[in-house]
C-alpha positions in Angstrom: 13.9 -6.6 1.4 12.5 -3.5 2.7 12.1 -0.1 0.4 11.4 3.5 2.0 11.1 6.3 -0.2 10.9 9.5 0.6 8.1 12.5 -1.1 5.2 10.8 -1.2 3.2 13.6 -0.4 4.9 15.5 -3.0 4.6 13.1 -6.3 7.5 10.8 -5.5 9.4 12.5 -8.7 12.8 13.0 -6.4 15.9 11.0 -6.3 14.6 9.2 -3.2 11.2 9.2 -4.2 9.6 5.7 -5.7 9.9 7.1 -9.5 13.6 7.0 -8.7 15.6 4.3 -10.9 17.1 3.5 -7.6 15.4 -0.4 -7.0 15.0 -1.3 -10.3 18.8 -0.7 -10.9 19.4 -2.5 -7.4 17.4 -5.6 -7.7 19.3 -6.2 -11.8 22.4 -6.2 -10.1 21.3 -8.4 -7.3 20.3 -10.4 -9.7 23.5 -11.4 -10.5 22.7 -11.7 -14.4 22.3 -9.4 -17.3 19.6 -11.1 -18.2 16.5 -8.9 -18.3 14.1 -12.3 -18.4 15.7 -13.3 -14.8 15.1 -9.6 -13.3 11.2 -10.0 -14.5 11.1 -13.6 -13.6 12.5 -12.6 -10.1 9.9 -9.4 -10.0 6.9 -12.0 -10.7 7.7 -14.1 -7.8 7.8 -11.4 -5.1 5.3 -9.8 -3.6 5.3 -5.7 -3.3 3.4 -4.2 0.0 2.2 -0.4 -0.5 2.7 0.4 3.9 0.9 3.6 4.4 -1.7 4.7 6.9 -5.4 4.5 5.9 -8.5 7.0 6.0 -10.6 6.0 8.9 -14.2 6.7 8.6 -14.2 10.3 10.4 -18.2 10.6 12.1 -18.7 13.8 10.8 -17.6 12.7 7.1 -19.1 9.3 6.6 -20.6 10.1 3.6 -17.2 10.0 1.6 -16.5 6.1 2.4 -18.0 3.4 0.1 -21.1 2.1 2.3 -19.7 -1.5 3.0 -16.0 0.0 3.6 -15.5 2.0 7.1 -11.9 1.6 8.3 -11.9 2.3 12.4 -9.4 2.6 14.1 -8.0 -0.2 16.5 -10.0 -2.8 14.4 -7.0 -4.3 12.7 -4.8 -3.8 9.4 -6.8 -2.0 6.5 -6.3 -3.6 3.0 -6.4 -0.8 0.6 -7.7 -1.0 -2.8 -8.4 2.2 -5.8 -10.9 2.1 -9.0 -8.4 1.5 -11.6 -5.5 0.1 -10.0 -4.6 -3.4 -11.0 -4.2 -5.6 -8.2 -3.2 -8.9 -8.1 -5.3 -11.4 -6.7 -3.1 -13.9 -5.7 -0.6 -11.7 -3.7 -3.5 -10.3 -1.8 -5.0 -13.4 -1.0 -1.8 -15.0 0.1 -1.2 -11.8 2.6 -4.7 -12.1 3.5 -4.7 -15.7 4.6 -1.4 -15.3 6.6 -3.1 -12.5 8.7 -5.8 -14.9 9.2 -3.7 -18.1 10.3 -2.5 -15.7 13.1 -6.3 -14.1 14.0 -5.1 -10.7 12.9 -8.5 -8.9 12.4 -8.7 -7.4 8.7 -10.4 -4.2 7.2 -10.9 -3.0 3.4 -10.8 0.6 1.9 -12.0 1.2 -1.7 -11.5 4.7 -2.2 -15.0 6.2 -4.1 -14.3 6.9 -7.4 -15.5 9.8 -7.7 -13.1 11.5 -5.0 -9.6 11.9 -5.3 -6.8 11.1 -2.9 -3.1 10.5 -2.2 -2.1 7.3 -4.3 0.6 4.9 -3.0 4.1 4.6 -4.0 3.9 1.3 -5.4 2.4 2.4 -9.0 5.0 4.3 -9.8 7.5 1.8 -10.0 8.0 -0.2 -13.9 5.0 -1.9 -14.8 6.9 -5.0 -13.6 6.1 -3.6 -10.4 2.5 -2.5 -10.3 0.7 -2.2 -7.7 0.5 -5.3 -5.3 -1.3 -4.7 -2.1 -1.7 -1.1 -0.1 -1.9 -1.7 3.5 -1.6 0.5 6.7 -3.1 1.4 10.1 -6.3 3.5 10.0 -6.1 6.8 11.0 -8.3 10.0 11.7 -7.4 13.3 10.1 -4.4 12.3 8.0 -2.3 15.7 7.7 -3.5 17.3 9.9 -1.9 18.6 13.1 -4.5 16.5 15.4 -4.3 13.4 13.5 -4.8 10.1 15.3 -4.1 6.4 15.5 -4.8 3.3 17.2 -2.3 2.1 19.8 -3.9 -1.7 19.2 -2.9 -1.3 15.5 0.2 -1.9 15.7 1.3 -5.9 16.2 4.4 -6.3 18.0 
């Protein structure tokens, strides 16, 4: 199943935003049971995936990336990880190893922690939910009205 919200950027506190009740009331009923153990049981076995772009390491800026984590662009999918999220091992490894079974070049981003910036969706659903696995394509100034991406990013 695929998920888009809508006002990221903005906190995600809408209707269509990922604090919504909206999926947590849809997968219960596709559940098919009122039983709150089965919705949590269901939750455990499936795999949530964060898909945002990705800071890459602007020239000028380098100095605001860890030192062993430079996203570039055209270099592959960038795995995304923040101080203080939880992140479960065993999803990310199994996505990790399926990119690698099909040669898809990786990259990792650990955001410093002593700077600040945008968070993905994915925390903000029930702690049933928490964050997963962030991944995206890395791009060059995010926001702005020159930003940039890799055409070699994207896997048809």
């Amino acid at each position: 199943m695929a998920v888009c919200f809508d006002h990221e950027e903005i906190g995600s506190m809408t209707t269509q935003g990922a604090r919504s009740s909206f999926i947590t009331s849809l997968l219960k009923r596709l559940n098919q049971e009122n039983d709150n153990d089965a919705y949590e049981r269901s939750c455990a076995r499936s795999m949530l995936i964060s898909a945002d772009m990705a800071h890459a390491v602007h020239p000028n800026f380098s100095e605001k990336h860890e030192p062993q984590h430079f996203p570039q662009i055209n270099r592959g999918p960038v795995i995304k990880s923040m101080p203080g999220e939880g992140s479960h091992q065993r999803h990310s490894e199994a996505f990790l190893s399926n990119l690698r079974e099909k040669e898809i070049p990786v990259q990792k981003f650990v955001n410093r922690p002593d700077l600040s910036c945008g968070r993905p969706s994915a925390p903000l659903f029930p702690v049933i939910w928490e964050f997963l696995l962030g991944c995206g394509s890395a791009m060059l100034s995010m926001h702005s009205v020159r930003e940039m991406a890799g055409s070699k990013d994207v896997v048809g």
